[in-house]
MARKE-742585 format. One line per field, with one value per atom (N, C-alpha, C): chain; z negated, x, y negated. Coordinates in steps of 0.2 Angstrom, whole numbers, plus 5000, padded with zeros to 4 digits. Layout:
chaine <- (A, ...);
up <- (Z, ...);
east <- (X, ...);
north <- (Y, ...);
REM end
This chain:
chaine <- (A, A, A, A, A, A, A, A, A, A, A, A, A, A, A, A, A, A, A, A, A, A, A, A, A, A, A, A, A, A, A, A, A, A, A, A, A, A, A, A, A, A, A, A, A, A, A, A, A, A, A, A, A, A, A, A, A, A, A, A, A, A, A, A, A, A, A, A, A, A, A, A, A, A, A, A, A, A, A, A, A, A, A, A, A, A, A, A, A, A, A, A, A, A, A, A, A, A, A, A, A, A, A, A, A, A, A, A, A, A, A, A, A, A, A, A, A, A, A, A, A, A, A, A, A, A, A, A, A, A, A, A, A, A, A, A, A, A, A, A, A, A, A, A, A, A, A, A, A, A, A, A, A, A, A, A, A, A, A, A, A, A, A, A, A, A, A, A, A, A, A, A, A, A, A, A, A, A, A, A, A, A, A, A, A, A, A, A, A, A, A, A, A, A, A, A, A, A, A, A, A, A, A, A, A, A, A, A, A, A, A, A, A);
up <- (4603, 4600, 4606, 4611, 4616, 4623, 4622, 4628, 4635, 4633, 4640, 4640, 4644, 4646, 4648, 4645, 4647, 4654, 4655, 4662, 4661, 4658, 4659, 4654, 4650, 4643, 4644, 4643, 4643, 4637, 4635, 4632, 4632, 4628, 4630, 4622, 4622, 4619, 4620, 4612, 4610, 4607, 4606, 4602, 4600, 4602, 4601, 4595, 4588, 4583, 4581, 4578, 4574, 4569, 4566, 4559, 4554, 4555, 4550, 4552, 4558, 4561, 4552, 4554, 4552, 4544, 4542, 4534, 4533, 4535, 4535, 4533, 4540, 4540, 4536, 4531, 4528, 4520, 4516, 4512, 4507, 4502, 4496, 4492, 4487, 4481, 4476, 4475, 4472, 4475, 4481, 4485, 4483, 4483, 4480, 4474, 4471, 4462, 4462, 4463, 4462, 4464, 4472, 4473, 4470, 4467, 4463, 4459, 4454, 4447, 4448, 4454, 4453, 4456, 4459, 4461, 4454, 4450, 4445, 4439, 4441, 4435, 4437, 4445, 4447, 4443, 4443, 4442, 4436, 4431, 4423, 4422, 4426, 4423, 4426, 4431, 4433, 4429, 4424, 4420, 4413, 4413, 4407, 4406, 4412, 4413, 4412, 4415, 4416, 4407, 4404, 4398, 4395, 4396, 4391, 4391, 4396, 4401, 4397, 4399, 4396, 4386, 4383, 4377, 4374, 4377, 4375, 4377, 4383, 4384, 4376, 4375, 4370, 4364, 4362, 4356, 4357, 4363, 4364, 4360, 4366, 4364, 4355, 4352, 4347, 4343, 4342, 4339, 4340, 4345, 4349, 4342, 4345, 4340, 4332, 4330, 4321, 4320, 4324, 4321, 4318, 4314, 4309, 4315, 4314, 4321, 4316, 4310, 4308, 4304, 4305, 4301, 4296);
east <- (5667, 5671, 5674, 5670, 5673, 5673, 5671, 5672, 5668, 5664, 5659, 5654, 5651, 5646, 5638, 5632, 5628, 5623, 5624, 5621, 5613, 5613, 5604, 5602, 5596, 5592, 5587, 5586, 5580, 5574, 5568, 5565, 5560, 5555, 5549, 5544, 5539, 5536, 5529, 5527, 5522, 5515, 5517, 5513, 5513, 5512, 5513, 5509, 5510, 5507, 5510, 5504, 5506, 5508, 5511, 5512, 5507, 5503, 5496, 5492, 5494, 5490, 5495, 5502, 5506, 5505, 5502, 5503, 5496, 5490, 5483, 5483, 5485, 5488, 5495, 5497, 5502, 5499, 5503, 5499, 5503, 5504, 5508, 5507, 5514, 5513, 5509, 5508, 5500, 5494, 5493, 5486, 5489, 5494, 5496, 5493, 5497, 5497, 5490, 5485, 5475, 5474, 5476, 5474, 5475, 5482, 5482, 5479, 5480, 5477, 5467, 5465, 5456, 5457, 5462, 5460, 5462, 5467, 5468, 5462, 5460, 5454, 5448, 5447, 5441, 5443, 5448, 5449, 5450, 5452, 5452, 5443, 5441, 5433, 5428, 5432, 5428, 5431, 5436, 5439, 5434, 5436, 5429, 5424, 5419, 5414, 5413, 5418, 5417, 5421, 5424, 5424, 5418, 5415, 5411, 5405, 5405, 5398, 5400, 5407, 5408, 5407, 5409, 5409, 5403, 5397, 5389, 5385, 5390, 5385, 5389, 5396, 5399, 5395, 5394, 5388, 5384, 5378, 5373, 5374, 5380, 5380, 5380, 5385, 5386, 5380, 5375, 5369, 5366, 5365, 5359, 5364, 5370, 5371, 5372, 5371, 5371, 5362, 5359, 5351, 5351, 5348, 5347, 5346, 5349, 5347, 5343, 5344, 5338, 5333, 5328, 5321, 5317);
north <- (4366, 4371, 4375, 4378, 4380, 4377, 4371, 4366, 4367, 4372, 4375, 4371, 4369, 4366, 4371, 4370, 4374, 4372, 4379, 4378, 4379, 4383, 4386, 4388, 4387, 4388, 4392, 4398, 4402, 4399, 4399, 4398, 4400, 4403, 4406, 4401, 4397, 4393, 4398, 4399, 4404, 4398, 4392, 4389, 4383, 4377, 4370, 4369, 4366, 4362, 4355, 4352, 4346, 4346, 4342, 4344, 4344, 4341, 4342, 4349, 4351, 4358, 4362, 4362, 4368, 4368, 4360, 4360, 4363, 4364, 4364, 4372, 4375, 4383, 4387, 4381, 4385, 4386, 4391, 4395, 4392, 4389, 4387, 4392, 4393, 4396, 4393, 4389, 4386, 4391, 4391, 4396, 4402, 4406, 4414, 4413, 4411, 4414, 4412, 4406, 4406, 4412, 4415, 4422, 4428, 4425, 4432, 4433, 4428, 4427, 4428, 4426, 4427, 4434, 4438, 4446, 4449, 4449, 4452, 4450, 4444, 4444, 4446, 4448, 4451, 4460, 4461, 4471, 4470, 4466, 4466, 4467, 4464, 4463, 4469, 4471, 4478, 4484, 4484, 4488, 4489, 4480, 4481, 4483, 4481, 4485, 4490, 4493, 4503, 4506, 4504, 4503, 4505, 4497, 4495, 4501, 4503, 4508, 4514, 4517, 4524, 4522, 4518, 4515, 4518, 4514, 4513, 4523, 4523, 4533, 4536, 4537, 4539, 4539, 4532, 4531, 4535, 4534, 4537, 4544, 4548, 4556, 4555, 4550, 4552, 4554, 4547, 4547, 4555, 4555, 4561, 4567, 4568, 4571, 4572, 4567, 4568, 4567, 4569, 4570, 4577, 4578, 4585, 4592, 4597, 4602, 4605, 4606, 4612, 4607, 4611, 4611, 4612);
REM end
């Protein structure tokens, strides 16, 4: 394009890999969405629980209070 010829390259090399190194260490969308989907089903299930937990005390108060107060 410009006809110049280079004289001199700077380069600074951070990290030499194989290619089996870099596929090993690479994270596919496949590996995402599993993480996402087992993190979102870990908080759906601790949702539950704490549901379920305030659900059964509710009952409880309920019952305690429809016993007869007078005597």
């Amino acid at each position: 394009m410009t006809h110049l010829d280079v004289v001199e390259v700077n380069v600074h090399v951070e990290d030499i890999k194989t290619k089996e190194e870099i596929e090993q260490e690479s994270e596919t969308v496949q590996d995402k969405v599993t993480s996402a989907g087992k993190t979102t089903g870990q908080y759906i299930s601790q949702q539950t629980n704490k549901a379920t937990q305030s659900i059964s005390e509710d009952v409880e108060n309920i019952q305690e209070n429809r016993e007869p107060r007078v005597e």
